[in-house]
C-alpha positions as CSV (number, residue, x, y, z in Angstrom):
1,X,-40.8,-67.7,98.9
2,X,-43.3,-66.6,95.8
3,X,-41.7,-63.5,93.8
4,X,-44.7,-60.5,93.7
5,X,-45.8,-59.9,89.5
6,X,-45.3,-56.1,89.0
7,X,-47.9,-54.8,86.9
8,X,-45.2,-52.4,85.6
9,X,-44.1,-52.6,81.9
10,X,-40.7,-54.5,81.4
11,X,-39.4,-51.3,79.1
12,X,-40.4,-48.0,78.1
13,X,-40.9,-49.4,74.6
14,X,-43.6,-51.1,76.2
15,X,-45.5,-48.4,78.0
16,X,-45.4,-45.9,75.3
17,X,-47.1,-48.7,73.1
18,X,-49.8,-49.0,76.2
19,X,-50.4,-45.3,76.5
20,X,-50.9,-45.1,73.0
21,X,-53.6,-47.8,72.9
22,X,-55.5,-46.0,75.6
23,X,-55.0,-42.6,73.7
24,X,-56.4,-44.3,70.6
25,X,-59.2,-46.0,72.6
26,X,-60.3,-42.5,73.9
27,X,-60.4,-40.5,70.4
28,X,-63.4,-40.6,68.4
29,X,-62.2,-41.3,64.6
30,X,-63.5,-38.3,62.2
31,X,-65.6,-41.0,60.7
32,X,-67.3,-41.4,63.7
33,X,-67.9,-37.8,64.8
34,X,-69.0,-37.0,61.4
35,X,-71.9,-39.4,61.6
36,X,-72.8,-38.2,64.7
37,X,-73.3,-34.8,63.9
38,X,-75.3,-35.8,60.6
39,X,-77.7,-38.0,63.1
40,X,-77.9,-35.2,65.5
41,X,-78.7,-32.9,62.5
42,X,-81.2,-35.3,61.4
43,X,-83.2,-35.8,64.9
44,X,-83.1,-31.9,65.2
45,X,-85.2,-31.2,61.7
46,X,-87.4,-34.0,63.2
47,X,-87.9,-31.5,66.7
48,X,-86.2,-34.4,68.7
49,X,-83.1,-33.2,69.6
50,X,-82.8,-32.6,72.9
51,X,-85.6,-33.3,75.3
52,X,-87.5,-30.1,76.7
53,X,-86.3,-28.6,79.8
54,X,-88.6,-30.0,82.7
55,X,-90.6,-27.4,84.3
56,X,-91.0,-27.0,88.0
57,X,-93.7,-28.5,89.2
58,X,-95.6,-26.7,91.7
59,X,-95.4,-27.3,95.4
60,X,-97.7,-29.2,96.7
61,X,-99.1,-30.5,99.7
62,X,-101.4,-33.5,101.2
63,X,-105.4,-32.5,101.3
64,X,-107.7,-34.3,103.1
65,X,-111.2,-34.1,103.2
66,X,-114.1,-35.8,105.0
67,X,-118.0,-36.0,104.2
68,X,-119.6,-33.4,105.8
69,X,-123.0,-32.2,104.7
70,X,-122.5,-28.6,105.6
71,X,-119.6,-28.4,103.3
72,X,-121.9,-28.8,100.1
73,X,-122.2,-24.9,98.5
74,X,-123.8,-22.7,96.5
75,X,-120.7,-21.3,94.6
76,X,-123.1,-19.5,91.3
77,X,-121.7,-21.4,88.3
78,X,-124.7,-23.5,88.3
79,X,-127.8,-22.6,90.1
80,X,-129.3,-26.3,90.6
81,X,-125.7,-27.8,92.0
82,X,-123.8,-27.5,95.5
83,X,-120.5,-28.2,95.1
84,X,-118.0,-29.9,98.2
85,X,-114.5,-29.0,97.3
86,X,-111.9,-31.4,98.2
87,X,-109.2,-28.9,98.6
88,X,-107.0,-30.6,95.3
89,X,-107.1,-27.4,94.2
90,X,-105.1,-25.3,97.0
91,X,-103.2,-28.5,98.1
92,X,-101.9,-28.6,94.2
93,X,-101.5,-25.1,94.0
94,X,-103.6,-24.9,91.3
95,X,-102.9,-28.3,89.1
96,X,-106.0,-29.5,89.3
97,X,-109.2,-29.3,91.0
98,X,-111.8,-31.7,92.4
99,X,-115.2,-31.5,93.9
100,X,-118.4,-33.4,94.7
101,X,-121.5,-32.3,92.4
102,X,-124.8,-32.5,94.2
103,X,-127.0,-32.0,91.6
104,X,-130.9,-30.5,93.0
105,X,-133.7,-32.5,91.4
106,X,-136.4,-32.3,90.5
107,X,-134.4,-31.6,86.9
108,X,-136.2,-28.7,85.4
109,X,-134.2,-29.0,81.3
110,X,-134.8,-25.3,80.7
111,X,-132.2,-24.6,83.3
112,X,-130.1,-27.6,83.0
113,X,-130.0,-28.3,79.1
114,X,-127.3,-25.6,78.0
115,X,-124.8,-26.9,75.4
116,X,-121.4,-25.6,76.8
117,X,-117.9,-26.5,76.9
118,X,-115.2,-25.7,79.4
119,X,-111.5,-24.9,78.3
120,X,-109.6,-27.5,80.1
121,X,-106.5,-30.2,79.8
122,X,-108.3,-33.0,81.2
123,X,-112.2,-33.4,83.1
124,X,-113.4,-36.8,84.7
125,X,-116.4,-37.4,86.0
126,X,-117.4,-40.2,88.5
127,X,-121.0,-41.0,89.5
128,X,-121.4,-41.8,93.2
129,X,-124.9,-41.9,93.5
130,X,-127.9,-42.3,91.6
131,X,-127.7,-41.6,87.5
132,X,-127.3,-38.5,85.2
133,X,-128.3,-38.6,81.3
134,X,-125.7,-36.7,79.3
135,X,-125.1,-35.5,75.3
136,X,-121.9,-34.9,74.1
137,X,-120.3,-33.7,71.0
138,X,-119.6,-37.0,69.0
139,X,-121.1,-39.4,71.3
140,X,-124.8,-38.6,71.5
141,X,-127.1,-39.2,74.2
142,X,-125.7,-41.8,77.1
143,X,-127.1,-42.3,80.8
144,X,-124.7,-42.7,83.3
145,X,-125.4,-44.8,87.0
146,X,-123.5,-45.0,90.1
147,X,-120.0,-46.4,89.9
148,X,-119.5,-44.8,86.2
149,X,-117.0,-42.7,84.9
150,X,-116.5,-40.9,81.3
151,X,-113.7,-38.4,80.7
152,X,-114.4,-35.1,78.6
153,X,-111.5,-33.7,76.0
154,X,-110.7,-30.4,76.0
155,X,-113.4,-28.2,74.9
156,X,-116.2,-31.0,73.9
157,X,-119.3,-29.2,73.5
158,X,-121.9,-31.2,76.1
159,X,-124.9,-30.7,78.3
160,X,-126.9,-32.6,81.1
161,X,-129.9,-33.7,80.2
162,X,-131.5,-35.4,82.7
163,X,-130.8,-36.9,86.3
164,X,-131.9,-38.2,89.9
165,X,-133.3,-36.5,92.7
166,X,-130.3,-38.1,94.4
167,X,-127.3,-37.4,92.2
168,X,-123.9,-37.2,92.9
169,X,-120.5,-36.7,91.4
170,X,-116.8,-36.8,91.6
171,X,-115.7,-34.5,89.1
172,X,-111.5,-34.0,88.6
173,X,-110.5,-31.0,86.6
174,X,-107.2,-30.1,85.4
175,X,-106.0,-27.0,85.6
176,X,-108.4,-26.3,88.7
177,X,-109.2,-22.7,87.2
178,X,-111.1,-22.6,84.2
179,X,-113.1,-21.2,81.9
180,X,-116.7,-22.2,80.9
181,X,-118.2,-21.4,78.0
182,X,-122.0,-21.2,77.1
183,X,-122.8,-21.6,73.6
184,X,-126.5,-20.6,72.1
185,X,-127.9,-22.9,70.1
């Protein structure tokens, strides 16, 4: 018959040499901690001490929205454009918005051409149909057709130009209430 191994020390001698070993193991030398507080101290003049507290993110919820040509409005922010809202806006509780642009042709550029910006974190814009002729701050003059996109920074002065009889566009807009800003030339 095999004799079991105890995983006990043979003496005390023997475990107060192994406790010690695992009380050494756990202690930081002051070497050590010093350092550590000197790179902590370092990263901190730097700002990158500690990460920032996340915020809560709003609740939000799924939207869904079909094509429905009764649900292309009027809303007064631009007198030749019905708008369709997608409902982003209330599903993200107010993260971001997005809406189809129908713009009404013929394109008079008296009422169209105002150089304006909009105060914004992010604005995408996606043409669905037909083709829309932009400027904007830095880029000039560019003419956009169905299945392009641009994105606009924050507060880019820009103005339409020109466009179809048939336009339309996806336009995503973060946060979904804004301000727009007219500026006279």
């Amino acid at each position: 018959m095999a004799k079991k191994k105890s995983k006990k020390p043979a003496s005390r001698a023997a475990a107060k040499s192994s406790a010690a070993k695992t009380s050494a193991r756990k202690k930081s030398s002051p070497r050590k901690t010093a350092a550590k507080s000197t790179a902590r101290r370092k990263l901190a003049s730097k700002g990158r001490a500690a990460p920032a507290p996340k915020r809560a993110r709003p609740k939000q919820r799924v939207a869904i929205s079909h094509h429905r040509d009764e649900d292309f409005k009027a809303d007064g922010l631009r007198t030749y454009a019905k708008y369709r809202d997608l409902g982003v806006a209330e599903a993200s509780s107010g993260v971001a918005r997005a809406h189809v642009i129908r713009l009404m042709g013929p394109c008079d550029p008296d009422v169209v051409s105002k150089l304006h910006f909009h105060d914004v974190d992010f604005q995408m814009v996606y043409v669905l149909k037909g083709w829309v002729k932009t400027y904007m701050e830095g880029v000039g003059e560019t003419t956009f057709r169905e299945g392009s996109s641009w994105t606009q920074p924050p507060r880019i002065k820009h103005l339409i130009m020109d466009y179809s009889d048939d336009v339309e566009l996806l336009e995503v807009i973060l946060p979904a209430d804004f301000k727009t800003v007219e500026l006279t030339v």
